[in-house]
VOBAGU-550048 format. One line per field, with one value per residue (C-alpha): residue number from 0; residue in one letter; x, y, z. Coordinates in steps of 0.05 Angstrom, whole numbers. Last residue first. Layout:
BEGIN
nr <- NUM_...
rest <- a_...
u <- X_...
v <- Y_...
w <- Z_...
END
This chain:
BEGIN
nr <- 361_360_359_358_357_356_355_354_353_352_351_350_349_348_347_346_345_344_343_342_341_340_339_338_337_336_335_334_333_332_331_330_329_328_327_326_325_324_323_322_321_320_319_318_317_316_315_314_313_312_311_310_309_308_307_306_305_304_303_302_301_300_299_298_297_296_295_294_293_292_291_290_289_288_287_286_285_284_283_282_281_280_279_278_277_276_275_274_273_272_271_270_269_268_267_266_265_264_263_262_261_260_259_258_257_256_255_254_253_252_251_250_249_248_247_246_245_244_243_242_241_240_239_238_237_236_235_234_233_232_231_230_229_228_227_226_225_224_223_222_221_220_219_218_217_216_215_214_213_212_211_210_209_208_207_206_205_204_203_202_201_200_199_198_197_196_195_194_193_192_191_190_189_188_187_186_185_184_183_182_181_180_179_178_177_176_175_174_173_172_171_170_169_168_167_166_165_164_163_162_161_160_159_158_157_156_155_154_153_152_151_150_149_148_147_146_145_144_143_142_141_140_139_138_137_136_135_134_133_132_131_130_129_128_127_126_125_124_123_122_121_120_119_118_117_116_115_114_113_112_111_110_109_108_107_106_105_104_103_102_101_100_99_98_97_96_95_94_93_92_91_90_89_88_87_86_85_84_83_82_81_80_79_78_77_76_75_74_73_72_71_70_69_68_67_66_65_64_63_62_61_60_59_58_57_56_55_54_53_52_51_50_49_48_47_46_45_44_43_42_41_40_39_38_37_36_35_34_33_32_31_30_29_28_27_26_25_24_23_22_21_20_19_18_17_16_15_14_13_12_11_10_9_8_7_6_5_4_3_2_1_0
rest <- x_x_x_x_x_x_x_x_x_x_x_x_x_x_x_x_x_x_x_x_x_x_x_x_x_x_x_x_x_x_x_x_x_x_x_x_x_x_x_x_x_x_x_x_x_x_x_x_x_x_x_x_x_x_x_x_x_x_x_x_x_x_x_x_x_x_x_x_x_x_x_x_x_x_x_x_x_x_x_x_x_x_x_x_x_x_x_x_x_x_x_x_x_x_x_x_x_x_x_x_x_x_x_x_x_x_x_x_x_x_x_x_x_x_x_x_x_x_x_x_x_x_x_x_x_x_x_x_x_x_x_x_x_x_x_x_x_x_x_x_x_x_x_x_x_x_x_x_x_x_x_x_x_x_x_x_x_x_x_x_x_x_x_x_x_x_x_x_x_x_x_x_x_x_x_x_x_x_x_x_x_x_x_x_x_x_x_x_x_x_x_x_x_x_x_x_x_x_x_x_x_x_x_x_x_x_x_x_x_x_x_x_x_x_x_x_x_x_x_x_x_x_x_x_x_x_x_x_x_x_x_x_x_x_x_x_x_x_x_x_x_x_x_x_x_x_x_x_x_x_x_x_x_x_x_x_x_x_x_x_x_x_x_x_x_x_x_x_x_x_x_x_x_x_x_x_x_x_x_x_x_x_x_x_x_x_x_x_x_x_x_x_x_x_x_x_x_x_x_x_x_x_x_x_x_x_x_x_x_x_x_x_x_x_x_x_x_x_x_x_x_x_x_x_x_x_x_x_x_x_x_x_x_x_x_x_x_x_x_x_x_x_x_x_x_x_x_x_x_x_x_x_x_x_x_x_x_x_x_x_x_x
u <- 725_694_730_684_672_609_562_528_483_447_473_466_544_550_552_606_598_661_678_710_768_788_789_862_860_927_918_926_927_873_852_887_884_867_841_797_773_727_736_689_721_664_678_647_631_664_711_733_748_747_711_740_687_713_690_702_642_620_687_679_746_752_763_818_853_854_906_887_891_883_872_905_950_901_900_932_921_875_827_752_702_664_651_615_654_606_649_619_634_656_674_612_598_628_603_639_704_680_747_791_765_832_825_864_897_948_930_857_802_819_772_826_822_876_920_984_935_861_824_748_741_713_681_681_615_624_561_548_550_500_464_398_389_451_454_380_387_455_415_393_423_457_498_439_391_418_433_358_321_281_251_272_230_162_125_96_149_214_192_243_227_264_260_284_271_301_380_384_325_319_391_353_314_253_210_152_160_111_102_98_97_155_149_140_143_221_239_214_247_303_298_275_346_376_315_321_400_372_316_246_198_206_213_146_154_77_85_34_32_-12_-30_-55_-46_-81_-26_22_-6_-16_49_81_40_63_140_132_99_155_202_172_169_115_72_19_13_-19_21_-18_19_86_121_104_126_193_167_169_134_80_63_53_11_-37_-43_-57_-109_-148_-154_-168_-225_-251_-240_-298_-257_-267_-238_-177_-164_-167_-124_-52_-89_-119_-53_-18_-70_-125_-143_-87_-114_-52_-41_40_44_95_39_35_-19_-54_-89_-141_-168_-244_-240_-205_-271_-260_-267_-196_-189_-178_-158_-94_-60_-82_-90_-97_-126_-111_-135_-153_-140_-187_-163_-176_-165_-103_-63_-91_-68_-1_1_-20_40_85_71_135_123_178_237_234_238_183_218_179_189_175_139_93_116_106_98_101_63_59_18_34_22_14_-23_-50_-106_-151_-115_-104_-81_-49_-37_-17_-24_-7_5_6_22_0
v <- 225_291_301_296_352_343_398_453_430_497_508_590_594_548_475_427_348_316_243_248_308_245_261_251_266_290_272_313_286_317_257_196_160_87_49_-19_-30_-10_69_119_198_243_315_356_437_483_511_437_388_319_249_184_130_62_-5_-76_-80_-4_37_120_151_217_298_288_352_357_367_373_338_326_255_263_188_152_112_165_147_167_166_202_183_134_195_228_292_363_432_500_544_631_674_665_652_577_537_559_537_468_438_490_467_446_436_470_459_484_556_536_511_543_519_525_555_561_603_608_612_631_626_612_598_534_521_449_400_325_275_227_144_144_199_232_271_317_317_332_400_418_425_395_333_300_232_207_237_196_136_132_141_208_254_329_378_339_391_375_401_365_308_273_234_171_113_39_30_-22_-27_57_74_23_63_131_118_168_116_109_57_68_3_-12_-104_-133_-183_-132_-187_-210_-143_-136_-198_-168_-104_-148_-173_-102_-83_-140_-114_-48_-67_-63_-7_34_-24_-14_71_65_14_22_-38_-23_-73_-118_-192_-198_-254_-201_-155_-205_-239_-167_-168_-227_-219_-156_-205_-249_-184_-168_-236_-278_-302_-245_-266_-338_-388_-445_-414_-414_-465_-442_-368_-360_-309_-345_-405_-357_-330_-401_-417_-370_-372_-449_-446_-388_-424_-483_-442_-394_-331_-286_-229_-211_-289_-263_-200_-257_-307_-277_-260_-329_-364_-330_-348_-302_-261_-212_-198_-148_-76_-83_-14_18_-11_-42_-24_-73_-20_-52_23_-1_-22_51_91_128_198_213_155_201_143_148_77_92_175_222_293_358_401_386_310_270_208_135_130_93_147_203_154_143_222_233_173_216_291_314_299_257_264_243_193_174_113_88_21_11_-46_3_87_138_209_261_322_348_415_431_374_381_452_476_524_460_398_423_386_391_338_391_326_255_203_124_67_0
w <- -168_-138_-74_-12_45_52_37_62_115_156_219_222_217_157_158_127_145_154_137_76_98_149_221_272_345_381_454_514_580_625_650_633_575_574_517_506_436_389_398_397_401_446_443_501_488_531_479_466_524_501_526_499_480_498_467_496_542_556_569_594_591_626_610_554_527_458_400_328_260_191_157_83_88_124_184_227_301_361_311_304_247_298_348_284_250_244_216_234_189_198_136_96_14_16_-49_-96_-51_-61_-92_-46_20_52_125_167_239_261_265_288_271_198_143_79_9_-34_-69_-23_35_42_100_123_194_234_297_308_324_340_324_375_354_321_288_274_328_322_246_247_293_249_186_126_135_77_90_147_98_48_78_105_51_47_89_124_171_182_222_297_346_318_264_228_165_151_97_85_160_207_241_226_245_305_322_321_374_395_350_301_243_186_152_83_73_60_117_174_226_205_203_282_301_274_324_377_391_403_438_499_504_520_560_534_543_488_438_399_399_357_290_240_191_124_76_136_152_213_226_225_281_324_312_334_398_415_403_449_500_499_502_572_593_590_648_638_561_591_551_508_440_481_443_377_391_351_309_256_282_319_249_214_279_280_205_200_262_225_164_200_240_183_187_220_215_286_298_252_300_365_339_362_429_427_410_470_522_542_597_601_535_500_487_475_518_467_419_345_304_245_184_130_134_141_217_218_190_126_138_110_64_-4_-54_-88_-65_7_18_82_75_102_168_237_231_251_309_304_229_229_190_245_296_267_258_337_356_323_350_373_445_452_400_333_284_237_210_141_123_48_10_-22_-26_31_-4_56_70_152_155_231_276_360_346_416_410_432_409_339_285_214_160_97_50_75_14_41_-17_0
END
């Protein structure tokens, strides 16, 4: 199913919680409406459902206007934060019960129950009451549910909220594995289930839709500094920057060590003063390549999760995280010279807007 919204805007009150959001979703995709709470994400997946009216604007399936359609009419299956399961039934009759509303018959029903439940690892819990199930059990449920109903639309509310970090890293392929090719929209705070599940973003801040498209390329082409920042893993890094020009050529000065040579997308630098973006992952404590530049930092501590260590930096008052996958030790205040590659940094001017990367044409 293909999902058009046009100008979606709505008013709790005086209160706008969405603010004319447009977006072309196409078939087979997985939409990740990422943003943080309170931006409005779970009121769109409602207005999509048909539980809620929008204030203003119209919502499409495959071209046809299904704004005052009713939601048992949408063909629509919704996921919960809260997993919204029978604490009454059993784990086959919660995955049954949306067929039995269908009035399917029982082998058909049967068939589909337990097709689902076998790929979502769930045969041998199908006589399980949901309240003894863990909380990722339960999550596993409530994505069977929603497959067996076999929608054209899957709307997906924040699903992993409430699971444990290690619990979420495993559910994220279960997840894939429930979607089955079929166009979800994929709400969630987290950029990382972005990243591990959705074909497509759009990011949300305070009701409008400020950027969309696949996922590599807004995560390579933000329009500004507020998406880098959200939309990233590990942190994103941000330098102050100054336009110079030296023997012929054009350099971003962080200082009078340190320059990076902008000379192949001069054209498009009109300002004096940049601010330069590099990911935690795009940081070395060693040259690697032959063109990395470089700068000295002071360390402020070492923080280590498993066999990884993220380095914390002093810079103008602003912390610079450098991830590293292994163990390292530096101690505090010590500083280290920190190496970036021209490749990996994002350009933006002095009002945060995206500029370019600074890549090399080939």
């Amino acid at each position: 199913m293909r999902v058009r919204l046009e100008n979606i805007t709505k008013y709790y009150g005086r209160e706008k919680v969405l603010d004319k959001v447009s977006v072309n979703i196409e078939e087979g995709s997985v939409f990740g409406l990422l943003g943080p709470t309170g931006a409005g994400k779970t009121t769109l997946l409602r207005i999509i459902a048909g539980t809620e009216k929008p204030s203003e604007g119209r919502v499409y399936f495959n071209d046809e206007d299904v704004t005052d359609v009713p939601p048992q009419k949408r063909d629509v299956s919704m996921v919960f934060q809260s997993f919204a399961l029978y604490p009454n039934m059993n784990v086959y009759d919660n995955i049954a019960n949306p067929l039995k509303m269908k009035k399917m018959p029982p082998p058909e029903l049967d068939k589909r129950v337990k097709t689902v439940a076998s790929i979502l690892g769930l045969e041998k819990l199908l006589d399980r009451r949901v309240q003894a199930l863990s909380g990722g059990e339960q999550q596993r449920v409530a994505l069977a549910r929603a497959r067996a109903k076999n929608a054209q639309l899957n709307l997906m509310d924040e699903p992993l909220t409430n699971l444990d970090y290690k619990l979420r890293e495993g559910m994220r392929e279960e997840i894939k594995r429930a979607i089955g090719g079929t166009t979800t929209i994929y709400a969630t705070p987290d950029p990382l289930d972005v990243l591990a599940i959705s074909t497509h973003v759009g990011i949300i801040f305070n009701g409008r839709l400020i950027q969309t498209g696949t996922v590599k390329d807004v995560y390579l082409n933000p329009r500004d500094i507020s998406v880098a920042q959200y939309f990233s893993y590990p942190y994103i890094n941000f330098f102050d920057a100054q336009l110079v020009e030296i023997d012929g050529r054009s350099y971003l000065a962080l200082n009078e060590e340190t320059r990076l040579d902008v000379t192949h997308i001069k054209g498009k630098l009109t300002g004096g003063k940049y601010i330069l973006g590099v990911r935690g992952s795009d940081l070395y404590d060693n040259k690697v390549k032959s063109n990395m530049i470089s700068m000295k930092l002071p360390v402020s501590f070492c923080e280590y999760t498993g066999s990884e260590t993220t380095i914390h930096f002093t810079y103008k008052e602003r912390d610079i995280r450098m991830w590293i996958g292994r163990i390292v030790e530096y101690p505090e205040n010590k500083e280290v010279k920190i190496y970036m590659s021209p490749e990996d940094i994002f350009i933006f001017d002095e009002s945060g807007q995206f500029i370019s990367r600074c890549i090399k044409a080939s």
